[in-house]
C-alpha positions in Angstrom: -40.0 19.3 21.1 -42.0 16.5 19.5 -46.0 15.9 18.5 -48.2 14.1 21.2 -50.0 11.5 20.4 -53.3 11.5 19.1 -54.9 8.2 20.5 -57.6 6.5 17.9 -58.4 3.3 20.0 -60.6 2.7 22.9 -57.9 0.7 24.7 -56.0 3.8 24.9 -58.5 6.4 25.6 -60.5 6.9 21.8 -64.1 6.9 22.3 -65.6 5.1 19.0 -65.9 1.3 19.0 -63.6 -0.3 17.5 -65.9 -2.0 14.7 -66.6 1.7 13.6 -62.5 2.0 13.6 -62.2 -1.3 11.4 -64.7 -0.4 9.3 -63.1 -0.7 5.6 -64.4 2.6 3.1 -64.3 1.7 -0.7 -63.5 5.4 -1.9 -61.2 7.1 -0.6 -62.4 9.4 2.6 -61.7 13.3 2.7 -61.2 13.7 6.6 -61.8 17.1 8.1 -61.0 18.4 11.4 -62.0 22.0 12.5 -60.0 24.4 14.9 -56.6 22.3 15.3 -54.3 24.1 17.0 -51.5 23.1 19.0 -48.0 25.1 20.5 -44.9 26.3 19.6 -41.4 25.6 20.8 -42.0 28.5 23.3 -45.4 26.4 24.1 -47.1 29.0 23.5 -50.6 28.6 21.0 -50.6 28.4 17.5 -53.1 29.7 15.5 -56.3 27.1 15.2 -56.5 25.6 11.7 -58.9 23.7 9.9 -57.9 20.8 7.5 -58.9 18.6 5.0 -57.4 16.0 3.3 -58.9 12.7 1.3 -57.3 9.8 2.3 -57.2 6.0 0.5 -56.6 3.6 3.4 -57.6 -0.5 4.1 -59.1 0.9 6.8 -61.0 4.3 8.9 -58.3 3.4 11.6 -55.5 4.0 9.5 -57.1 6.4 7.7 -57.2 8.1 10.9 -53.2 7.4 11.6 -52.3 8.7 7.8 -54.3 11.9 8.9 -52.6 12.8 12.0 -49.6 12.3 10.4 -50.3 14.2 8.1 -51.9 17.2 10.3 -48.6 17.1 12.1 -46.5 17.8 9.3 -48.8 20.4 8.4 -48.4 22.0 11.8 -44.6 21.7 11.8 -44.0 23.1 8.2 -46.5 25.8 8.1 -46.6 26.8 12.0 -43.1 25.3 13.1 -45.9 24.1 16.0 -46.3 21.1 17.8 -49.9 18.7 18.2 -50.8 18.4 21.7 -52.4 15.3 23.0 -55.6 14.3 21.8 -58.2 11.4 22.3 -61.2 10.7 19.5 -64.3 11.7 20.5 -66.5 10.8 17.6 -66.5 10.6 14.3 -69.6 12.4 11.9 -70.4 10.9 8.7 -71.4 13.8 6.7 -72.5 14.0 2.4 -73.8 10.5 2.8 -74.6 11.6 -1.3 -72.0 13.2 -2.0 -68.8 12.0 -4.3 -66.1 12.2 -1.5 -67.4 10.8 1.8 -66.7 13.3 4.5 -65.8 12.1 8.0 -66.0 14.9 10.7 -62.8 13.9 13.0 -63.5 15.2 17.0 -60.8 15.0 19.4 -60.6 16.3 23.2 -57.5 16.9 24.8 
């Protein structure tokens, strides 16, 4: 068993422009995605999740890269589960105000 892939760029199915994806933040970016869930080795559900986690990167692209990664280990330490495949959907800038900038992460599978 192994993670899908969770596909970021329009060329391979992401829905947010790639200027939005280039975009390069200044602070670092607490990322949040709400009711992940994913399968086990049985491919049966896991339990949905939902996950935070600020993130320092040159860019919102690999920003985005650093937090699937990092959702998948979650997944696979804490669930023994497995990320299906994903495309983004949009992205929601939230606490324009706020110390951490929040970025909303939507994916469709």
């Amino acid at each position: 068993m192994h993670h899908a892939p969770w596909h970021f760029e329009p060329t391979n199915g992401g829905h947010v422009a790639i200027d939005i994806l280039q975009l390069r933040p200044v602070d670092p970016i607490a990322y949040r995605m709400n009711d992940v869930w994913g399968y086990d080795r049985d491919e049966l559900p896991i339990e949905p999740f939902d996950i935070e986690i600020r993130i320092t990167a040159p860019t919102v692209l690999e920003g985005l890269e650093i937090f699937a990664k990092a959702v998948q280990d979650y997944m696979q330490e804490h669930f023994d589960g497995y990320a299906r495949e994903q495309f983004l959907e949009r992205l929601e800038w939230r606490d324009d105000y706020a110390e951490i900038k929040v970025c909303q992460v939507l994916m469709e599978g």
